[in-house]
N, C-alpha and C positions, 0 to 999 in steps of 0.2 A: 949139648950143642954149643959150642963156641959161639963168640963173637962175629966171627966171619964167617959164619952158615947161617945168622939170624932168618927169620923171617921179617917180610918188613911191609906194610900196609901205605896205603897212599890217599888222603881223603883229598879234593877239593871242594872249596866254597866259596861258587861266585858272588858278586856284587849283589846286595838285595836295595830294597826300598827306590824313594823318588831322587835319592842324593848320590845313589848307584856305588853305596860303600859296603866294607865287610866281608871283603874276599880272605880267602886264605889259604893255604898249605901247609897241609899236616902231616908227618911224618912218623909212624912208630915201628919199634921193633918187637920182638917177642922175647927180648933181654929187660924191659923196660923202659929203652928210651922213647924219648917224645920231644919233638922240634913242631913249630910253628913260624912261617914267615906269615905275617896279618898284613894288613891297611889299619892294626892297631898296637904294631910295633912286632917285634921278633924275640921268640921265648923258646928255651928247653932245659928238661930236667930229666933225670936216670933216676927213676923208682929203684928198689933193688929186694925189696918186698911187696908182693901186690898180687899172691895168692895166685891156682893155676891157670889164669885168663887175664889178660893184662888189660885186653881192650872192656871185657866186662868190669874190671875196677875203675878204668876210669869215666866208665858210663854212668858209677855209683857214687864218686866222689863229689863234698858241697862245693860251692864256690870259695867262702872262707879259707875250706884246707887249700886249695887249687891255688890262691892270690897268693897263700903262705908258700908255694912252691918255686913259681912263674917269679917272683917278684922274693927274693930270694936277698938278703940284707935292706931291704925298707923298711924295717922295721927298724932299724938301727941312722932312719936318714930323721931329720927334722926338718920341719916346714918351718924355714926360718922367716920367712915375710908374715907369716900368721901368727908363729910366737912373737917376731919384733911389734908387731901391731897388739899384741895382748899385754905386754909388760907396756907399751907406754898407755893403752887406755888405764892400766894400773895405776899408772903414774898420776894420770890426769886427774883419780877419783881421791885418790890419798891426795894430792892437792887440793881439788875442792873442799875435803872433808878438814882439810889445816893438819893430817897425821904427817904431810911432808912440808919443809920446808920451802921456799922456793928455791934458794940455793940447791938444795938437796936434791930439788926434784930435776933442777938441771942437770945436776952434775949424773944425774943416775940414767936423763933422757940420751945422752950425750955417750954414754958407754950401749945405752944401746947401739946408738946409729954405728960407733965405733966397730962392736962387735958382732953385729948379727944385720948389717946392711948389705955387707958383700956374701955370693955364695959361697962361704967357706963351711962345713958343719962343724967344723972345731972353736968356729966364732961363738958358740953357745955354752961349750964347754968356761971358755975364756969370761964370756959375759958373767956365767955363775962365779967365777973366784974374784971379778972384781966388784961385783954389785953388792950393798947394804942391803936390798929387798930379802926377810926373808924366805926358807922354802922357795930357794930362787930354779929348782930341776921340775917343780910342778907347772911350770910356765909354758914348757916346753910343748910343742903343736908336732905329733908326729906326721909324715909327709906321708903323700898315698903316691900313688903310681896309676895317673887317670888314666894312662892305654892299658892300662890292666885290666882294670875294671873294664872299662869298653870291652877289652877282648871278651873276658870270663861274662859281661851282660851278654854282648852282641854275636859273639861266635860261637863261643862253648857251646848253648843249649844247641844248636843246629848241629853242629861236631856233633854231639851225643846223639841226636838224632839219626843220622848216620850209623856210627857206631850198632844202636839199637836193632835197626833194620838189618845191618849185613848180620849181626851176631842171633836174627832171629831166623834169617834167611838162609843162610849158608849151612852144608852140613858138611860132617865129618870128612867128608872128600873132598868139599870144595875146601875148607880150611886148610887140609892136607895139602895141598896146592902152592898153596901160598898166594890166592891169589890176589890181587888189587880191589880194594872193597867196593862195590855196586854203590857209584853215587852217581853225580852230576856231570863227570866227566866221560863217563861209561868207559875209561880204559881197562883193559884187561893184561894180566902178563901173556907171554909170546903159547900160544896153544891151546890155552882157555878156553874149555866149551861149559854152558851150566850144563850140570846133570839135571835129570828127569828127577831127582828128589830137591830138589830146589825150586818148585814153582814158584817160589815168592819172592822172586826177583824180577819178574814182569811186574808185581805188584810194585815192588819196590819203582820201578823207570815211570810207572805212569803213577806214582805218587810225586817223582820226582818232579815230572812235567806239570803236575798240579801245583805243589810249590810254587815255580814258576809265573805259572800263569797268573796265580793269585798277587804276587809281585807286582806285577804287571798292570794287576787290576781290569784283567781281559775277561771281562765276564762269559763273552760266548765259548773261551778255548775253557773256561771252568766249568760250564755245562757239556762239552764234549768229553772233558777227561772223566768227569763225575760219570756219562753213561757210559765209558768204555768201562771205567772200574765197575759200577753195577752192574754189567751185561759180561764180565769174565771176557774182554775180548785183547786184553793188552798184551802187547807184542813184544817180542823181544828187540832190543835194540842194538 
């Protein structure tokens, strides 16, 4: 299958909690790719190995390799306000202890501000060829990417979540379809009927509603949903 016949999936995830953040939109193909516009910034990456179910791999993958993905040359950034503040409390202790000079310890205070004050990441490079400190690359504070993390803590697991249900829901004809995954937004592509071997996609809309509710912290819509799931009466939507 080419490029331009993929298959292409569409998750939504509205706002949760009391601060009403964490939406998102997610988009994958059955090539691979995978986009994200969040409320914790905008990420995509092209798998190009990922075994014959794309959406089942990234149901399995940790957070760790995920951040290694999304976040794609930070590992190569430094937190230069966190190393500047590590090489001068350095400073301050070899001053106390009398192993620096006071001269010394200026002149070495003074190349930091010089080179690791402004956002430059070359300013560190620069700093290590003029500083006397030795083992001056161990200093170094590598930089994290906080909407990352946000995303991979606060949306991921719920994405997967998703993921889980349509990939346990769905059979061979509805995937055959291609159709839009059973979540929060209930869209469907243009024809879409569920088949009679897909019950569990009513399950799926009044879990969905439960979620919700629980959000919400509406306790009474969380005892109606709970007896409609126990009494088998949830409806299509």
């Amino acid at each position: 299958m080419s490029d331009n016949q993929a298959k292409v999936w569409r998750y939504v995830l509205h706002n949760v909690g009391a601060l009403r953040c964490g939406w998102a939109i997610i988009l994958l193909d059955d090539t691979g790719t995978f986009t994200a516009v969040s409320d914790y910034g905008n990420y995509a990456f092209r798998w190009t190995s990922f075994g014959p179910n794309f959406r089942q791999f990234l149901s399995q993958i940790n957070d760790g390799y995920l951040m290694s993905k999304i976040t794609f040359g930070w590992e190569h950034k430094i937190d230069l306000a966190a190393t500047s503040r590590g090489i001068k409390d350095y400073i301050l202790e070899q001053r106390r202890s009398r192993d620096l000079s006071k001269e010394a310890a200026r002149d070495e205070w003074d190349l930091v501000e010089l080179n690791l004050e402004d956002d430059n990441q070359c300013g560190f490079q620069d700093w290590c060829a003029s500083t006397e400190i030795g083992d001056s690359w161990e200093f170094a504070v590598d930089a994290v990417d906080r909407d990352a993390e946000a995303f991979v803590e606060h949306v991921w697991p719920r994405f997967v979540e998703l993921l889980e249900a349509d990939l346990e829901g769905a059979c061979d004809k509805c995937h055959g379809a291609g159709r839009i995954p059973f979540e929060q937004e209930h869209t469907r592509v243009p024809g879409y009927k569920p088949c009679d071997k897909c019950p569990s996609e009513a399950m799926q809309a009044a879990r969905s509603t439960l979620r919700e509710a629980r959000s919400r912290d509406a306790s009474s819509a969380l005892a109606d949903m709970q007896s409609e799931l126990e009494g088998g009466k949830a409806k299509w939507l």
